[in-house]
N, C-alpha and C positions, 0 to 999 in steps of 0.2 A: 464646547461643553458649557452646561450653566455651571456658574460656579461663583461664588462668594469673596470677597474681599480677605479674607481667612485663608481659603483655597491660593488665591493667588500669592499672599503672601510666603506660602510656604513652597511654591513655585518658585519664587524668587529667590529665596532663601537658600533652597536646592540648588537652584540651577549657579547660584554664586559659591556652593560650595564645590562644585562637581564638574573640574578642568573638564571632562570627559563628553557629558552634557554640552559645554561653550563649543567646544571643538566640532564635534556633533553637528549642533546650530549652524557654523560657521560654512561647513563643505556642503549641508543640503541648502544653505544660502545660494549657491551657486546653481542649483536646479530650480529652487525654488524662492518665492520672495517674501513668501510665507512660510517659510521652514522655521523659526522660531513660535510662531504660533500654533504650529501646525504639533511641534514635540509640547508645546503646552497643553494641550488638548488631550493626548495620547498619554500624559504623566495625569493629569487631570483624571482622567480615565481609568486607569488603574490604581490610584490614590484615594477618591471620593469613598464611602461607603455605598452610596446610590448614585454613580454616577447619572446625567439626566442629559440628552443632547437636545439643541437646539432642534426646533422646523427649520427644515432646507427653504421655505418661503422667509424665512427671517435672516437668510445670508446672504450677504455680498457675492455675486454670482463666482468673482476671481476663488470663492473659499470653498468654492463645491465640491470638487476633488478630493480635498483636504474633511468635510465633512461626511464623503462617501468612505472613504478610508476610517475615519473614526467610528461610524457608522458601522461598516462591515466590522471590527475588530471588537466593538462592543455586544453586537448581536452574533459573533462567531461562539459555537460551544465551547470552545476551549478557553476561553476567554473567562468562565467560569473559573476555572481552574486556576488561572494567573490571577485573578482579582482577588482569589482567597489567601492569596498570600502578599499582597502589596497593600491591600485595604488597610491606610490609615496609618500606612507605614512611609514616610516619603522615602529613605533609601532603597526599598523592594522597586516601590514605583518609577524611581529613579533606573535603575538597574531593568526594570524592563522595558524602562522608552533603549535603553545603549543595548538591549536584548536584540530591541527589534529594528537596528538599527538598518540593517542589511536589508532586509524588507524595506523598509522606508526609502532606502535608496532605489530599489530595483522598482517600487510601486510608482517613485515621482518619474523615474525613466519611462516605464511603460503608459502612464496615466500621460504623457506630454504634449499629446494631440489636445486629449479632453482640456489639458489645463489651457491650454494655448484658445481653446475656442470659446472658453468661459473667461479667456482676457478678452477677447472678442467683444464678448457679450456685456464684461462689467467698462468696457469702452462705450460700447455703443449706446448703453443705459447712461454712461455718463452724457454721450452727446444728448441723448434723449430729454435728459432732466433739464441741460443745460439750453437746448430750444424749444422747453415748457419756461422757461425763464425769460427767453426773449418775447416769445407771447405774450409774456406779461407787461413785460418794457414796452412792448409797442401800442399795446392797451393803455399804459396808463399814459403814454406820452399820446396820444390820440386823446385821450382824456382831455390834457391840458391843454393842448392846440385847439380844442371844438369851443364855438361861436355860443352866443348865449345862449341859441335858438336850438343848440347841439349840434350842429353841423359841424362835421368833420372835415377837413381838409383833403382834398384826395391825394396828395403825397403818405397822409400819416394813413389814409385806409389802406395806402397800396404796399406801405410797409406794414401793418397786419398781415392781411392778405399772406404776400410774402414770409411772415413769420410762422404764421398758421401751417402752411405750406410745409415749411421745412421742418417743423416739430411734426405734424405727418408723418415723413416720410423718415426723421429720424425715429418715432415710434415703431414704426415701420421693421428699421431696421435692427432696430431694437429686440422686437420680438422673435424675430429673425436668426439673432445670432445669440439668442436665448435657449432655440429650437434646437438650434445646430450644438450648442454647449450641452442644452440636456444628451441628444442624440449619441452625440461622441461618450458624455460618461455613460450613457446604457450599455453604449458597444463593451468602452473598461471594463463597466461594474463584476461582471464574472470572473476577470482574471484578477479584481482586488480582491474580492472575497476569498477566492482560491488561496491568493497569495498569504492574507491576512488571517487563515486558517492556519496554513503551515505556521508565520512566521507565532503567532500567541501562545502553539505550541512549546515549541522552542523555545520563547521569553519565560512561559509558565516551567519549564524542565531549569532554564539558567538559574530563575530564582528559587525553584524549590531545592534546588542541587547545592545554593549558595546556605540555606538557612539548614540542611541537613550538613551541610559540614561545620556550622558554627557548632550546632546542638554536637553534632561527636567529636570536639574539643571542650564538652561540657561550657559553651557561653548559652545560657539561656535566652529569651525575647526578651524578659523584662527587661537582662543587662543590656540589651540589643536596643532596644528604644530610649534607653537613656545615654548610648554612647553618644558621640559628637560625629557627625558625616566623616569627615575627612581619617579619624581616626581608625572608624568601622572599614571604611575603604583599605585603610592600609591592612589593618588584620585580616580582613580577607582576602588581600591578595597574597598575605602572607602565608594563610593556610592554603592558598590554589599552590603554591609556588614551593613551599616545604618540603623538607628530604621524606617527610611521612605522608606527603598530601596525597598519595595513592593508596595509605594504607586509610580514612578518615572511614572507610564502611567499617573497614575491622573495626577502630576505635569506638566506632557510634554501638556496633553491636557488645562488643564487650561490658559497655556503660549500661546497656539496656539489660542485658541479664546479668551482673551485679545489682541493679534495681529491684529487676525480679528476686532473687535471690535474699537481697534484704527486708522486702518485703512477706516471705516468708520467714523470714526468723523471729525468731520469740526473743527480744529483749530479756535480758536475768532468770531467763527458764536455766534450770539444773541438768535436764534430762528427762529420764522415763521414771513413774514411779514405779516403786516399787514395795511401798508397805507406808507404815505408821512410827516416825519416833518420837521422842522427846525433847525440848529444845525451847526459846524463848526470840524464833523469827518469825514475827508475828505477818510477812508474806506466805507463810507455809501454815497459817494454821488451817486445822480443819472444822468446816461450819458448826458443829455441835458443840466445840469450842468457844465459838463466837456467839451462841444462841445464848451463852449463859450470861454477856453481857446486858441483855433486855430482861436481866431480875434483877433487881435491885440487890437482892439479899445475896447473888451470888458474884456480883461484882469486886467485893473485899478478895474471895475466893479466885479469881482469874486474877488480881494484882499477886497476891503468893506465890499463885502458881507458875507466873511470868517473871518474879523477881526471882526465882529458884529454880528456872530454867525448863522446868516441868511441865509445858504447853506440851498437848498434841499435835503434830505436825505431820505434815506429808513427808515419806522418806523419798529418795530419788537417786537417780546414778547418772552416768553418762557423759556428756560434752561439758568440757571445761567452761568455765563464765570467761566472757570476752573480755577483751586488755581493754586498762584504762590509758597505758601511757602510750607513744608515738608512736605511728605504724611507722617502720621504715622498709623499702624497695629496694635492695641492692641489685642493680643492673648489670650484667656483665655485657660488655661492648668492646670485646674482642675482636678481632678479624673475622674467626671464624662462625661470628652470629650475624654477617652479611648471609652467609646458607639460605637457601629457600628450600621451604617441604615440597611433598605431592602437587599441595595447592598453589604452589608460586607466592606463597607470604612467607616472608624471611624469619629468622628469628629471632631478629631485632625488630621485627613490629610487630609480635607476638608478645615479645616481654615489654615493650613500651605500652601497646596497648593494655593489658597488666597493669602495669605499675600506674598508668593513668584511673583505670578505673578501682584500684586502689590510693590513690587521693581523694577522688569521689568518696571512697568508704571511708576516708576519716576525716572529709569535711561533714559528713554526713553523720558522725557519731563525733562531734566537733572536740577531734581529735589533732594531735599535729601531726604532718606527713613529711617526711623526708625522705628524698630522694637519690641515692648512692650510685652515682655510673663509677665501673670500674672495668683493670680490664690487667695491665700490667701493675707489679707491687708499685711501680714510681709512677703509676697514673692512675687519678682519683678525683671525684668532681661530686661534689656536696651540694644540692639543692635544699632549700627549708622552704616549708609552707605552716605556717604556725597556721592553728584555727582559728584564732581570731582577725588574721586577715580579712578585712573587706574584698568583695568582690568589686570587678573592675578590669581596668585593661593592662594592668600594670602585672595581675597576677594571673590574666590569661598569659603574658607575652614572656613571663617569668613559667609557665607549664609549657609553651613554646617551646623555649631555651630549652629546658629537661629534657623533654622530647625528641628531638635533633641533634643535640648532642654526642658525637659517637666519637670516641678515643682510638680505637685501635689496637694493636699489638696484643700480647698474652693473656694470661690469666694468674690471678693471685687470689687466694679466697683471704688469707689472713685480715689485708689493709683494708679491705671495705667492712669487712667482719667487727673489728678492734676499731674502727670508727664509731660504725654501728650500737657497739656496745657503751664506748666512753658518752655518745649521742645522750642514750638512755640514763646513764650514771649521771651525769650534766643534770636530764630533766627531773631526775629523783633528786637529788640534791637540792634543786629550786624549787620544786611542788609538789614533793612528795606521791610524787604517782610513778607507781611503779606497773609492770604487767605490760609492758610494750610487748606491740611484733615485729619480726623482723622476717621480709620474706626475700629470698636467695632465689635469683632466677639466673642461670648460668645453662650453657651447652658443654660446661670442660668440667673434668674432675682434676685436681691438683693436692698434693700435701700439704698438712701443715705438722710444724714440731711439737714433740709431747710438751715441751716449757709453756707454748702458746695453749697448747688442749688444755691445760691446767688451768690457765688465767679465766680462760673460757667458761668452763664447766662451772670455777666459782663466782664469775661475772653470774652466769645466768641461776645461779644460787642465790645469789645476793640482791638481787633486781627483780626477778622473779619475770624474764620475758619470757616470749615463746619464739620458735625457729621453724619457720615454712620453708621448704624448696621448692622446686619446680626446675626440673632439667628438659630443657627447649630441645628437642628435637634428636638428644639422644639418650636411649634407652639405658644404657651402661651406665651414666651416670646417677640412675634414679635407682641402682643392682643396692641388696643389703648391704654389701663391705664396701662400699664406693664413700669415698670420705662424706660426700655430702650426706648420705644416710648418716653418718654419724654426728654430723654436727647438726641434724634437722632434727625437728619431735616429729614433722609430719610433713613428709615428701611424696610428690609423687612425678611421674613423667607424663611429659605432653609430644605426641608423635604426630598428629593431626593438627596444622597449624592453622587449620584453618577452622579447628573447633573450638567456640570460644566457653563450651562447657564443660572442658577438660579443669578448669581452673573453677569452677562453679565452688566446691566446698570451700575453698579458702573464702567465701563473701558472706557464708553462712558462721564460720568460725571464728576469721576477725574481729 
């Protein structure tokens, strides 16, 4: 590959952060004696934005193989595909030289004739070169032996002669085993191409498979390219390797339609209208209102009439205005939310996926998120995500931790509940925002005491939250008299766990 001082450096860079890479190097050292150059060329490759390859007349004959291979994998269609996701990224490109690693091995085994006869060749070019050399020696030492008159010595003409000779026959041979080196790789060339088809494939599917499970962990590219190599390595093998990493499609889909969802909502809309009142919110007023501000003379007239409340305004009904203070996710992580539905998704990756893309909604409405797993009264586990955290790996690996997490044993609605709430009283106390949500995803219904309904009903009097439920996967829980109906404003059941728009209003209402 041509490539830059720039290019290489960051070759080096990689290849010194990336055990995986050395290692790599090391076992096709043992096929090949260009295997380090050979994975330089191949990361080169998928790293450049234009990658550009050398003319095969411009290579050391030993490096033809290795440039057929590079060759065939840059001009393969799929190869397309792989380059749009490593361009400019060294860890993608990194991640797809150890893609195609397998390839790489099987191609140096099957290629071993070709390479063997392009050692041949860059041998016999050396002899070649090296008996244009004695040519010369013996020329100019004929040179300096010849008599004033020029006469040469017949010792020094008959070692010309002789040298002449043997540069001949090493051209000769030369060209030869040149013939024979191209011959063998034409034979290869169909089974590298083949090869190199499949394997770009498969490297394009690792890396694209790799950055789709970052994005439905909610890490973005931009956080992606600022992370540190060794770092990014460990985070993704910690999401390949997670008690959730088989759920990461649910995840990713859940986040995409909470997007969507938000995207539809109207920020501080009321509802539907429904007439004309009177009033002094000057986002409600109606235009012929506002027309009276471009007369001078009527201008005094709109100050009165706004200082006495007496603006016309749109009237409206409908959905509640969105909380300003913390959403919180109470998680039940029971035993019995290991269950899986119809679709083989549990109902603990139902409601993790959930409560994930409910952090999303209130880093999104830069709100604070907390996290509630619970499960038995004397078991209870408190996640915080303030909104003003920075992003970074620190608050990926802490949404990790939330997410895997899973306690065990019964259920208690009260202690996550009364966490919940003191949560909210805490934040109103410090910054006066009140209007939090609080969303209850459980599969159990369970009591609680009228002492506790009481504390309750005046918490959510005083604080002024709101109360979501959602019962995972059974119906009964979601019935009117079933306690969670009493303690929700607005519940409903998810039976299909593998519908991730069962949960759709709650992104629009939060």
């Amino acid at each position: 590959m041509v490539a830059d001082r720039f290019d290489r450096i960051t070759w080096r860079d990689t290849y010194a952060q990336s055990a995986g890479l050395r290692e790599l190097a090391g076992e096709l050292g043992e096929r090949c004696p260009h295997a380090t150059e050979l994975l330089t060329d191949v990361f080169l490759a998928a790293y450049k934005t234009r990658p550009r390859l050398r003319e095969p007349g411009e290579m050391d004959p030993a490096r033809l193989v290795d440039h057929r291979i590079v060759t065939s994998l840059v001009e393969s269609p799929r190869f397309t595909e792989l380059h749009r996701e490593t361009a400019g990224d060294p860890y993608a490109a990194a991640l797809a030289v150890l893609a195609l690693s397998g390839a790489l091995r099987g191609l140096l085994d099957r290629a071993r004739q070709a390479r063997e006869q392009a050692g041949r060749a860059h041998e016999a070019r050396r002899d070649a070169d090296a008996a244009a050399t004695a040519v010369s020696e013996a020329l100019r030492q004929a040179a300096d032996e010849a008599d004033e008159d020029g006469t040469v010595p017949p010792p020094a003409t008959d070692a010309v002669r002789q040298a002449v000779r043997a540069a001949e026959a090493a051209e000769a041979r030369a060209r030869q085993a040149h013939q024979d080196a191209e011959q063998a790789l034409a034979t290869a060339a169909p089974g590298i191409r083949a090869a190199v088809r499949t394997a770009a494939a498969k490297a394009a599917e690792a890396v694209r498979g790799e950055t789709a499970l970052m994005r439905a962990w909610g890490v973005g590219s931009g956080e992606l390219e600022r992370m540190p190599f060794d770092e990014r390595a460990r985070l993704a093998e910690r999401l390949r390797t997670g008690r959730l990493a088989r759920w990461a499609d649910l995840i990713g889909r859940f986040r995409q339609m909470a997007d969507g969802e938000r995207a539809r909502k109207v920020e501080n809309a009321t509802g539907e209208l429904v007439g004309v009142t009177l009033g002094d919110d000057l986002s409600r007023v109606i235009p012929s209102e506002l027309a009276s501000l471009g007369s001078p003379e009527l201008r005094a007239v709109f100050a009165a009439r706004y200082a006495a409340g007496e603006l016309m305004l749109y009237d409206s009904q409908g959905e509640q205005a969105t909380g300003r203070g913390a959403i919180i996710a109470c998680v039940d992580t029971s035993h019995s939310m290991y269950e899986a539905g119809p679709g083989g998704v549990t109902r603990e990756a139902w409601a993790k996926a959930c409560a994930l893309a409910l952090l999303d909604q209130a880093r999104h409405a830069r709100r604070d998120f907390v996290g509630i797993l619970f499960s038995a009264a004397d078991r209870l586990q408190v996640f915080r995500f303030p909104a003003d955290r920075p992003a970074g790996i620190a608050r990926t690996l802490d949404t990790l931790d939330f997410a895997e997490t899973f306690l065990g044993g019964g259920t208690s609605y009260q202690r996550p509940l009364t966490a919940a709430a003191e949560l909210l009283e805490e934040e109103f106390e410090d910054t006066a925002r009140g209007r939090g949500d609080i969303v209850m995803i459980t599969d159990d219904d369970c009591g609680v005491t009228e002492a506790w309904m009481r504390r309750w009903n005046d918490a959510k009097r005083r604080l002024g939250f709101r109360v979501f439920g959602v019962a995972v996967g059974a119906p009964r829980v979601a019935e009117a008299d079933s306690v969670l109906d009493a303690l929700c404003d607005n519940l409903r059941g998810v039976e299909d766990l593998a519908d991730v728009h069962a949960a759709a209003d709650l992104f629009r209402l939060i």
